[in-house]
Steps between C-alpha positions, in 0.01 A plus 500: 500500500484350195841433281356679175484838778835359673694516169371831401599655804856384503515619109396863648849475755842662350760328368783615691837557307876448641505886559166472723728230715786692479356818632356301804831333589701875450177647731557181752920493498472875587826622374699171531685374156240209325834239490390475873218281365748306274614154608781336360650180496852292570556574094431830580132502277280758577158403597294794411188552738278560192448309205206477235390198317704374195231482246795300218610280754416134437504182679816342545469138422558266779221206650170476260234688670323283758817250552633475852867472551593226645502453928904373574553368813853424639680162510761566771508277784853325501317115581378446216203303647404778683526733187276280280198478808514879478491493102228282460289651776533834311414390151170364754424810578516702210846555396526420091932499529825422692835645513738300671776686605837327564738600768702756432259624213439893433167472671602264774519717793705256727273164399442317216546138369803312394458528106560058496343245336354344793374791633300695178382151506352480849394876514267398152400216608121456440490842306357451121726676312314440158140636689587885445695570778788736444825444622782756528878417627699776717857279481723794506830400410420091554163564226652338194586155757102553611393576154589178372401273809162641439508416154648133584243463758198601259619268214551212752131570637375446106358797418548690222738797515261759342222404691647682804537835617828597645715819492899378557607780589823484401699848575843430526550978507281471781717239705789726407351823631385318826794303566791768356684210327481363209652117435635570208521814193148562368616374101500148688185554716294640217577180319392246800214710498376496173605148494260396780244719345519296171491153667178576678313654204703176284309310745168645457427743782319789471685716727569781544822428616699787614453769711582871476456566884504868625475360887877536587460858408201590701578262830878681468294847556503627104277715343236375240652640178798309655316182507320529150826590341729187672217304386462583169915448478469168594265429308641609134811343635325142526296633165882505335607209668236295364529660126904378510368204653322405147101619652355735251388821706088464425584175717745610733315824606172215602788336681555802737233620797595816790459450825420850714469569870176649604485767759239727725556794250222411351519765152880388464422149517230543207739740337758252541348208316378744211793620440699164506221376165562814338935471546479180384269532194753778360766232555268261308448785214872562518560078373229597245249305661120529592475622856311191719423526799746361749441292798563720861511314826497716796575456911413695774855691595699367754664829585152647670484199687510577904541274782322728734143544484484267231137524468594831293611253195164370455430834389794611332484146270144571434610833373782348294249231351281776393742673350619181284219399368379863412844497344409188298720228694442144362566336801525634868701338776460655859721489811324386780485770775712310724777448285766739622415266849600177358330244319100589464277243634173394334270798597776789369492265208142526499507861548720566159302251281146690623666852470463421083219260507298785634634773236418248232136379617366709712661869340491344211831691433557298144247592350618757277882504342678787603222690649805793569459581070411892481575573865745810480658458800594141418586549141737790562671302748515179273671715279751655695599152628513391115732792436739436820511152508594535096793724586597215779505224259691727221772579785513136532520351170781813441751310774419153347161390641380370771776235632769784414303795707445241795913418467604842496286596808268780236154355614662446902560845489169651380323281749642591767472856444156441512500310794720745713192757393257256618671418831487880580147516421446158741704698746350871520123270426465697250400134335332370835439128523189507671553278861869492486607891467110611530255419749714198652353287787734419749243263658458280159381147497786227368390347178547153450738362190608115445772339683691482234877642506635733201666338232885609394524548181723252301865612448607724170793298520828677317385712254707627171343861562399705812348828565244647762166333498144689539432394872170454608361714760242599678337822584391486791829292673653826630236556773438156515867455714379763701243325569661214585741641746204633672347131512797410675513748730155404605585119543812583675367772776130489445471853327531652182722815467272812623481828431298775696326750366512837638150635395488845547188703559138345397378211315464750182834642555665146478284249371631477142856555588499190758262251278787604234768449701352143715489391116837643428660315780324201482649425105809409708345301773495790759230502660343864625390564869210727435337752723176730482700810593688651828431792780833615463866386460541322843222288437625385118836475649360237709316293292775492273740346824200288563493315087830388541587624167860616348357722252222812518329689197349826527153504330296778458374834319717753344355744721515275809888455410598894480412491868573181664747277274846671631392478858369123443777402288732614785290320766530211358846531393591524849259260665709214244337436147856374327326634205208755443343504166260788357184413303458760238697739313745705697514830273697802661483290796712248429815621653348609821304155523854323425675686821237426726564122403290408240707250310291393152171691323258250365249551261307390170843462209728507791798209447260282728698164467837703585343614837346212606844276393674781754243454787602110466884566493425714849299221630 
């Protein structure tokens, strides 16, 4: 067919309006209310099902069309030696940056170097800092000491300091959220900061050199209006530190870059980044100034990180990178997939540098800046996140800004709200985490990590102001004990915990039910004894006596269970399951099931974690 007859017959289709779709979906819900299709988020957005293009929109402006953001790779071995063989065999192999990460740092993650002079000097060592490659510092509270041995070290070296590319990072509101302290009130802080800022530019750095880093919200469990509006505090409070500080704001606002976790929700990520450009131009608008575009680096999250099955992060950080360069990230730094493990060797190294040289060159995912423009779905939710991350900021600003809200506990407080939410979704699995609460293998292969032990981070030391930090945490760390205890169990007696399943009637009566519940039980490291079915009661009786297993689970049909469930609960009850669980819904059963001796109901949104923590504390 040729494309002249090709075009004509898709002219000769009908455009279909929102009412076509909406008649479908009413004809498809049959009856049930269309908010069943809505989504929402943890800032309680709605994310509508159907959206049409935004013919006004327009491209926000973040990295030229056709640039690549750059590849980070992590500096974090504590021996320094070590550290720079792993730097310079990524910048090899096609990393174009570094980010080394000092103990103790927001992003450290229990490893990271020691921010001294000696050793920024022997991690670099052999790296040509005036041949393009970027360099970004994650010092946490110790950045301003590492921020000026790297500048000491590149003036001793002889170059020039404009003809290098580093980031300082200095982001003393980010220490304070992390560490819940504060060394001293922030009218003396904000003054050492600016300070430091000036002698670096006074000494001819580029910069940027602070950091406005929305991390210790997300890895604390917050929402992502909670992140975009704690980062867009901090940064007008280093904005007004650095106007009292004598640095007109055209050049202080150049001074200033955001630093944003990325994560496998791939349209919030996007969202996320949009909406961070468009906050911070109507801050730039607000100081009468041109809107430019900022600079946004962005790491794969920490908080989706798992320990089991970490195979699963490979794809959840290729999701995330996706999402951040879509989102129009200037520079991308991923967590290795073994780094909940301990320190990633050179193949999970490998692994995260590939995961973006193969977006860049091979999906050739720069090519176009913010391909998202138009895209209703993704420009209604940009806005939404504008709007609620605004009203953050506002509540902020209205106690004092950012080091004030941290100090009196007002940005604690919203996060963990937030996170409380998102540990009942973990829980229930309503938010699975695919091989730790979904589809886990008990039988998993060990993944290797360097032999390298964690690093404590360096003392606060007595600080003039405490309050309660955002704590890192992980998602997935919940089932992850359970898992653990069950790993013991098998080293110490040679089994896991069991559980048999009492599969009532035929394979199509139970099949679902059991695969459900083998999955169920396994999340906790309790592993199922499965059967194809029994003759009767005496003969599952048996078998069950036979799997030396504690606990049973009755798996079957609805219909199967209004005839043989009591009678079977009973059974086994009586034959010594010290705890019978039901696989499904109980309905008007429930209180029959429960005298017969069925002890917990699982199914899909059931408190999952709760049930399997109880199995343990019988065990």
């Amino acid at each position: 067919m040729s494309d002249e007859k090709a075009l004509s017959l898709a002219s000769e289709l009908p455009s279909a309006s929102r009412d076509d779709w909406m008649k479908l979906v009413t004809a498809a819900l049959k009856g049930a209310p269309f908010d069943k299709l809505v989504a929402k988020t943890y800032d309680g957005l709605r994310i509508e099902p159907l959206h049409v293009a935004d013919p006004a929109a327009r491209p926000i402006a973040a990295r030229a069309p056709g640039a690549a953001w750059q590849v980070m790779q992590r500096v974090d071995h504590p021996e320094p030696a070590a550290a720079n063989a792993e730097a310079l065999h990524d910048l090899e192999n096609g990393a174009t940056g570094l980010v080394l990460v000092a103990a103790g740092a927001i992003g450290g993650y229990h490893y990271g170097l020691a921010p001294s002079p000696d050793a920024l000097a022997r991690a670099l060592e052999g790296v040509r800092l005036d041949a393009g490659v970027a360099i970004e510092l994650d010092g946490g509270r110790q950045a301003a000491d590492a921020a000026r041995h790297l500048a000491a070290q590149v003036e001793q070296s002889g170059l020039a300091p404009a003809s290098v590319a580093i980031r300082f990072g200095l982001d003393p509101l980010g220490a304070m959220a992390a560490d819940g302290a504060s060394q001293a009130p922030w009218r003396e802080l904000s003054s050492r900061f600016a300070g430091a800022v000036a002698d670096l530019a006074g000494r001819g750095f580029r910069g940027p050199f602070a950091a406005a880093d929305a991390r210790p919200v997300h890895t604390a469990g917050g929402s992502e209006a909670q992140e975009l509006g704690f980062a867009l505090a901090a940064a007008v409070a280093y904005l007004r530190a650095l106007e009292t500080g004598g640095i007109a704001l055209d050049a202080a606002r150049r001074m200033i870059f955001f630093r944003l976790a990325a994560d496998a929700d791939q349209f919030l990520t996007i969202a996320k980044l949009r909406a961070l450009r468009l906050l911070w131009a109507r801050v730039e608008e607000a100081c009468d100034l041109a809107p430019q575009p900022t600079f946004i680096a962005a790491e794969t999250a920490w908080r989706m990180m798992t320990r089991r099955d970490p195979w699963v992060n490979m794809l959840r950080a290729t999701m995330a990178v996706f999402a951040a360069g879509i989102g129009g990230a200037n520079s991308v730094t991923v967590l290795p997939f073994t780094a909940a493990l301990g320190l990633p060797d050179r193949f999970a190294r490998r692994i995260a540098r590939n995961t973006q040289l193969i977006l860049l060159e091979e999906a050739s995912l720069a090519r176009v800046s913010d391909p998202a423009a138009g895209s209703g779905a993704v420009e209604d939710l940009t806005g939404k996140l504008c709007g609620a991350a605004w009203a953050l900021f506002q509540e902020i600003e209205a106690a004092g800004g950012a080091a004030a809200a941290l100090e009196r506990g007002l940005v604690q407080d919203r996060v963990a709200g937030v996170r409380a939410a998102r540990e009942v979704a973990v829980a229930r699995r309503i938010e699975p985490l695919t091989g730790t609460s979904e589809f886990p293998d008990l039988a998993e292969a060990p993944v290797s990590v360097l032999e390298a032990a964690p690093v404590a981070p360096p003392p606060v030391g007595a600080a003039a102001i405490t309050f309660p930090p955002l704590a890192a945490i992980r998602l997935a760390e919940p089932f992850e004990k359970l898992r653990d205890g069950s790993d013991l169990a098998l080293a110490q007696t040679g089994a896991r915990p069991k559980v048999f399943l009492a599969n009532l009637g035929h394979l199509s009566d139970f099949g679902a039910r059991a695969t459900f519940a083998r999955n169920f039980f396994a999340a906790g490291g309790i592993e199922a004894v499965t059967n194809e079915g029994f003759a009767d009661h005496g003969a599952m009786v048996a078998a069950f006596r036979a799997s030396g297993a504690r606990f049973a689970c009755l798996c079957s049909s609805d219909e199967v269970y209004a005839l043989q469930a009591l009678e079977a609960a009973a059974a086994l009850g009586a034959a010594g399951a010290s705890s019978l669980y039901f696989a499904g819904r109980p309905r008007e059963r429930e209180a029959a099931l429960k005298e017969a001796g069925v002890r917990c109901f699982i199914y899909s949104g059931c408190d999952a974690l709760a049930t399997l923590k109880a199995a343990h504390d019988i065990l």
